[in-house]
C-alpha positions in Angstrom: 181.4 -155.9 -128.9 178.9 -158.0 -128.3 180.6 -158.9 -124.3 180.8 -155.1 -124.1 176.9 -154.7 -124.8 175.8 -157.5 -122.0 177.9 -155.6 -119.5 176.1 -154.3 -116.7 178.3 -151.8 -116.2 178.0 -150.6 -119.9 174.3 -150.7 -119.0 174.4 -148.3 -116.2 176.4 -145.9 -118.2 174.4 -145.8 -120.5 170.8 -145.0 -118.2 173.1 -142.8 -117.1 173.4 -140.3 -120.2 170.2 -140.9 -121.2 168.7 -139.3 -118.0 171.6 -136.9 -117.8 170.3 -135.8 -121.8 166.8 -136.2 -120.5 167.3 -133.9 -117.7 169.1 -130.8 -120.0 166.4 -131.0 -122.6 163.6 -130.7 -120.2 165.3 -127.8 -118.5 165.7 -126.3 -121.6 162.4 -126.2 -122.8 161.7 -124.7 -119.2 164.0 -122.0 -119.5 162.3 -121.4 -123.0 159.3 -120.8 -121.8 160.5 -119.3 -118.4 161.7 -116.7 -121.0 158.7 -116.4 -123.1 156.7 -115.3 -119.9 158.8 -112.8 -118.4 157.8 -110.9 -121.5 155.4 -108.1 -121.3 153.3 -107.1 -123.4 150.6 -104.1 -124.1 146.6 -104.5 -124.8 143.7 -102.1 -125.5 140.5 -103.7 -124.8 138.0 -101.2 -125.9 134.3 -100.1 -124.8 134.5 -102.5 -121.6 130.8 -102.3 -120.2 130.7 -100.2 -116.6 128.2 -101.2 -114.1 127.0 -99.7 -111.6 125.6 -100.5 -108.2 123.3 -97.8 -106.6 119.5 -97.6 -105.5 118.1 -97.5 -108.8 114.3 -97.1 -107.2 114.6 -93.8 -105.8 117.7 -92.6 -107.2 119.0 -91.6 -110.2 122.4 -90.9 -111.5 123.8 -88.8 -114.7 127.9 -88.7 -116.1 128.3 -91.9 -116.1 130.1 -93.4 -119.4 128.4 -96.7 -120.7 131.9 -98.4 -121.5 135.0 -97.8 -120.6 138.5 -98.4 -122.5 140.6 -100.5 -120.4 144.7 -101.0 -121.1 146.5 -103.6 -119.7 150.2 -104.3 -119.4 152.2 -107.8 -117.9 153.3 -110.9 -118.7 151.9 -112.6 -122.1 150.2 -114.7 -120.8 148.4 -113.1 -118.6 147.5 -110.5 -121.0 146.6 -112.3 -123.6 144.2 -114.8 -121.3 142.6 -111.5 -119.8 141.9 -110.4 -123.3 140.4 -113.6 -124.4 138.3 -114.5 -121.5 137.1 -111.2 -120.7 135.9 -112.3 -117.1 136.9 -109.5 -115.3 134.5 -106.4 -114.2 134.4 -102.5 -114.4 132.3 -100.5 -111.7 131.4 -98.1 -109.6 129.7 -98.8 -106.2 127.6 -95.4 -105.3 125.7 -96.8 -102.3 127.1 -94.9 -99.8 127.1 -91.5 -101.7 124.9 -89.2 -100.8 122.6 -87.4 -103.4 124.9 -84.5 -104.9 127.8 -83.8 -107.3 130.4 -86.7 -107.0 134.0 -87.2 -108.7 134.4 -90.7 -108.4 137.2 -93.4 -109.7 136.3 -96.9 -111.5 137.4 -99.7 -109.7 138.2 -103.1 -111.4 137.5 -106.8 -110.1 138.9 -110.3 -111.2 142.0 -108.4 -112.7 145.1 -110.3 -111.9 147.7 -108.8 -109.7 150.4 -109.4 -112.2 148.8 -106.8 -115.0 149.2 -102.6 -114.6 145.6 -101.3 -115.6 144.4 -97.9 -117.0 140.9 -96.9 -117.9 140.2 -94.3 -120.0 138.0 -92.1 -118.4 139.7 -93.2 -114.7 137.4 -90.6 -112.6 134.3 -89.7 -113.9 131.8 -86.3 -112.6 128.5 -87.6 -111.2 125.1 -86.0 -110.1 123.1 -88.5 -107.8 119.4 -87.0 -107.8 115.8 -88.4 -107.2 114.1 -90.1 -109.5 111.1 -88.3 -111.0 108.1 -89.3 -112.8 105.8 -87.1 -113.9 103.0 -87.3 -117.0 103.1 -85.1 -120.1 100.7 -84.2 -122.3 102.1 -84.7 -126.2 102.3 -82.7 -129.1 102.1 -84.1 -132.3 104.2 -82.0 -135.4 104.5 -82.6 -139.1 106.1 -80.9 -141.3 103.7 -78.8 -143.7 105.8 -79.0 -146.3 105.8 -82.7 -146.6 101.7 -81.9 -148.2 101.2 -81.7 -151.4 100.5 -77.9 -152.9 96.5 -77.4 -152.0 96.2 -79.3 -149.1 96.7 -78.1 -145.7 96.9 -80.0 -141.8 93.5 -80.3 -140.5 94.1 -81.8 -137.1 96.5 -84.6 -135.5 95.7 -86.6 -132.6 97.9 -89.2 -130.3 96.6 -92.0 -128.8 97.4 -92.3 -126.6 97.5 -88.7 -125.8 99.8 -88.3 -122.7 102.9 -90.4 -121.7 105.0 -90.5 -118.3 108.4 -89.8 -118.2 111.0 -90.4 -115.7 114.8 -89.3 -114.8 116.5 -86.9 -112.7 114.5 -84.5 -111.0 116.3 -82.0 -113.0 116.0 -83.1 -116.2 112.2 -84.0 -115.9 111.7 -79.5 -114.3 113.5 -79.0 -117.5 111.6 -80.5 -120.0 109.5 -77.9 -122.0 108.1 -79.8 -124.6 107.2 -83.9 -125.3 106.7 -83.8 -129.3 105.5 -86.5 -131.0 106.9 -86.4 -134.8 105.5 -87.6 -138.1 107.9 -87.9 -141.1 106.6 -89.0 -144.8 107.5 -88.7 -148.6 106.5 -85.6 -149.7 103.3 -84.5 -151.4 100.8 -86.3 -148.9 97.5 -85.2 -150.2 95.5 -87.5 -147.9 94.8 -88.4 -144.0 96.8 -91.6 -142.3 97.9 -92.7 -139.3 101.2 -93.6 -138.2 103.3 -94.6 -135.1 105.9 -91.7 -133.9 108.0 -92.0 -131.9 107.9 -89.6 -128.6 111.1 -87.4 -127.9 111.6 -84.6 -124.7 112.6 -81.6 -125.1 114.2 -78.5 -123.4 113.3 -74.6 -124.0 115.9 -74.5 -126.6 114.5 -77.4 -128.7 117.3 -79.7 -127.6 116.8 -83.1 -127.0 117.2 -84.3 -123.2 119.0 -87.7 -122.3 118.9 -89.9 -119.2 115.2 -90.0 -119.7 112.5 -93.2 -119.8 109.4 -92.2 -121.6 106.6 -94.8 -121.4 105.3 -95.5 -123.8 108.3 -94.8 -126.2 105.8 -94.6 -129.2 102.3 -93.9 -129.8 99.9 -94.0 -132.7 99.0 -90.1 -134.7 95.7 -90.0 -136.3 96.4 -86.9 -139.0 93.6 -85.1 -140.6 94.9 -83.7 -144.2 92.5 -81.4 -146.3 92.6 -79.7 -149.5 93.0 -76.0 -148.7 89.4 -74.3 -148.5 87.2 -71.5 -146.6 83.8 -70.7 -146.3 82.2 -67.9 -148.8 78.6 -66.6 -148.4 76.2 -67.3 -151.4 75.1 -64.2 -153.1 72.0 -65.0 -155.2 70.7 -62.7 -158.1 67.4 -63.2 -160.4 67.5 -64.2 -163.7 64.4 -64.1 -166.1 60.9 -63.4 -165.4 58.3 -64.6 -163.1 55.4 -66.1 -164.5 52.5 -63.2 -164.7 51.0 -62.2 -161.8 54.0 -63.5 -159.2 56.0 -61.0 -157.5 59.5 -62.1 -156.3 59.9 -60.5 -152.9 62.8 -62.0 -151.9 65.1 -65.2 -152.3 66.7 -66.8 -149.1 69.1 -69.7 -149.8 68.9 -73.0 -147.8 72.5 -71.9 -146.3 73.7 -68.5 -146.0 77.8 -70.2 -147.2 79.6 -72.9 -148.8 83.3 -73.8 -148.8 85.1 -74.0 -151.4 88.2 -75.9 -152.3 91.2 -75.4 -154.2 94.6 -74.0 -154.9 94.9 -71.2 -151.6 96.2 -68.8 -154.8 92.7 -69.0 -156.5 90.4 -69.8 -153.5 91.7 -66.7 -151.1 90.6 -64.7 -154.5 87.2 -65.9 -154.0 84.9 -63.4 -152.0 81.7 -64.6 -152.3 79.9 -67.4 -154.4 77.6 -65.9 -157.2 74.4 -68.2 -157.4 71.9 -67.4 -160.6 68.4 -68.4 -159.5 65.7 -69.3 -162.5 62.5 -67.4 -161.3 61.0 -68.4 -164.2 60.1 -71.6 -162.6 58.8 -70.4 -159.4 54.8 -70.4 -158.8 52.3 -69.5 -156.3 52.3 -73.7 -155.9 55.6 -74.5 -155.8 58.4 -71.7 -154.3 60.9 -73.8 -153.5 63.9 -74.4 -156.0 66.7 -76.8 -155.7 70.0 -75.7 -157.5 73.1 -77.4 -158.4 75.9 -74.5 -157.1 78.1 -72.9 -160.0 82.0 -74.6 -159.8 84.2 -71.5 -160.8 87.3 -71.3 -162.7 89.8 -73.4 -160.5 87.9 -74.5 -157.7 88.1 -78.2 -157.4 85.0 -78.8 -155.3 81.9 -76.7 -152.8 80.6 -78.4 -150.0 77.8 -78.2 -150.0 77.6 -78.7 -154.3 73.6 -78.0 -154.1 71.4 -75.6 -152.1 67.4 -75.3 -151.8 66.4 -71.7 -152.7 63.2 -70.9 -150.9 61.1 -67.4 -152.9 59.0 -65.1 -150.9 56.2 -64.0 -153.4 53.0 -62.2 -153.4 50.6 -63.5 -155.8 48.3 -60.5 -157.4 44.5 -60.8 -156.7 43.2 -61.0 -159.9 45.7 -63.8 -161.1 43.6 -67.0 -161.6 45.5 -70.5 -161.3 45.4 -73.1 -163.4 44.1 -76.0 -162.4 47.1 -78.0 -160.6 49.1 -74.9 -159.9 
């Protein structure tokens, strides 16, 4: 045996059919995955980003999808490496269209010849118009029923007041409004300021898209007062001048007052009775300050005291006292 093993001959055959076993295993595991690859398989890669390449400064487009759904068919491999690396690209070019209404397809790049693509929307409608800007005032709105009961919107204010917005040309001839809106808990009994955020809007109240507003936001100054209106004072005498005085007349210091309160009790309100003590008026001294009468429900008067000035005539014979 041991003649056999230093045998160069036995040697030989034995390199021999180790590189013939060599050989079949390699070609094996090449057939294996020869096999593997010839397989095909299916992916959905969804919301793909699209771009697009047009003249952004004077144009401006409107249809276009932000992402596209892309499904791709081939080999495993291939489909599985474009699904992981993701280094392929989605666009339209529109630099040669003209400004108008455009059906145009999505074109890929960097997708390998070996896949089958479709894209889900494939053609896409298109409007290419000029690009607008134009400056609209805004409107600030709150919704009154977010005050609390007795209080009412007194004035709102945006600073800054106006804001540019641009987009298609058609879009920006159809905007009829540029509202400003304030939201809150209910019950606001009390003047704030907030930022809102500025929205377009058509005829119809609906909101239009493809739009830059600048600034997006802006800050709302909003006045909130209790519920009031302005009543005239209606004064009337009560007791006696002192001998020889003779009320002529009484003229307030301000012919009204508001008045505040529930809008139930304060619309009720005609006029603000006033009692004026002409007891203490004298030929010295016909001026009388008096604190205004709060009636029944009425939370507050502005002004909450008046100056009640008395035309008198003082009788000949009447002698002052000293000091009078």
């Amino acid at each position: 045996m041991d003649n056999l093993m230093d045998s160069p001959w036995f040697l030989r055959i034995m390199a021999l059919l180790l590189a013939f076993l060599l050989f079949f295993s390699v070609k094996a595991a090449d057939d294996t995955n020869s096999a593997v690859d010839s397989g095909t398989i299916t992916e959905k890669i969804e919301d793909v980003a699209l771009e697009v390449y047009y003249d952004d400064t004077n144009l401006m487009v409107s249809g276009l999808p932000e992402t596209v759904d892309l499904t791709i068919s081939g080999p495993t491999s291939v489909v599985q490496t474009t699904r992981q690396l993701k280094d392929f690209t989605l666009f339209v070019d529109l630099r040669d269209l003209e400004m108008g209404e455009h059906r145009i397809s999505i074109q890929t790049e960097n997708l390998s010849e070996q896949l089958r693509v479709q894209m889900d929307p494939a053609f896409v409608e298109i409007n290419i118009e000029e690009r607008v800007s134009q400056e609209f005032r805004i409107d600030p709105e709150l919704n009154e029923r977010l005050l609390a009961e007795g209080f009412v919107l007194e004035s709102m204010v945006a600073d800054p007041n106006s804001v540019t917005v641009t987009g298609p040309k058609s879009v920006i001839d159809s905007i009829s409004f540029v509202k400003a809106t304030i939201t809150g808990e209910p019950g606001i009994n009390e003047s704030f300021e907030t930022e809102a955020r500025v929205r377009v809007l058509a005829n119809d109240l609906t909101k239009l898209e493809n739009v830059t507003i600048e600034p997006e936001a802006v800050q709302v100054a909003v006045g909130i007062e209790e519920y009031s209106k302005e009543v005239p004072v209606a004064l009337s005498q009560n007791g006696e001048p002192p001998a020889g005085i003779i009320i002529n007349s009484l003229e307030p210091s301000v012919e009204n007052v508001r008045i505040y309160g529930p809008k139930n009790i304060v619309d009720e309100i005609a006029e603000l009775p006033v009692e004026v003590d002409v007891a203490d008026i004298t030929a010295a001294n016909t001026e009388l300050d008096i604190d205004l009468p709060l009636p029944n429900g009425i939370t507050s008067l502005d002004p909450e005291k008046i100056t009640v000035e008395a035309d008198i005539t003082v009788e000949n014979e009447l002698e002052l006292p000293e000091g009078a």
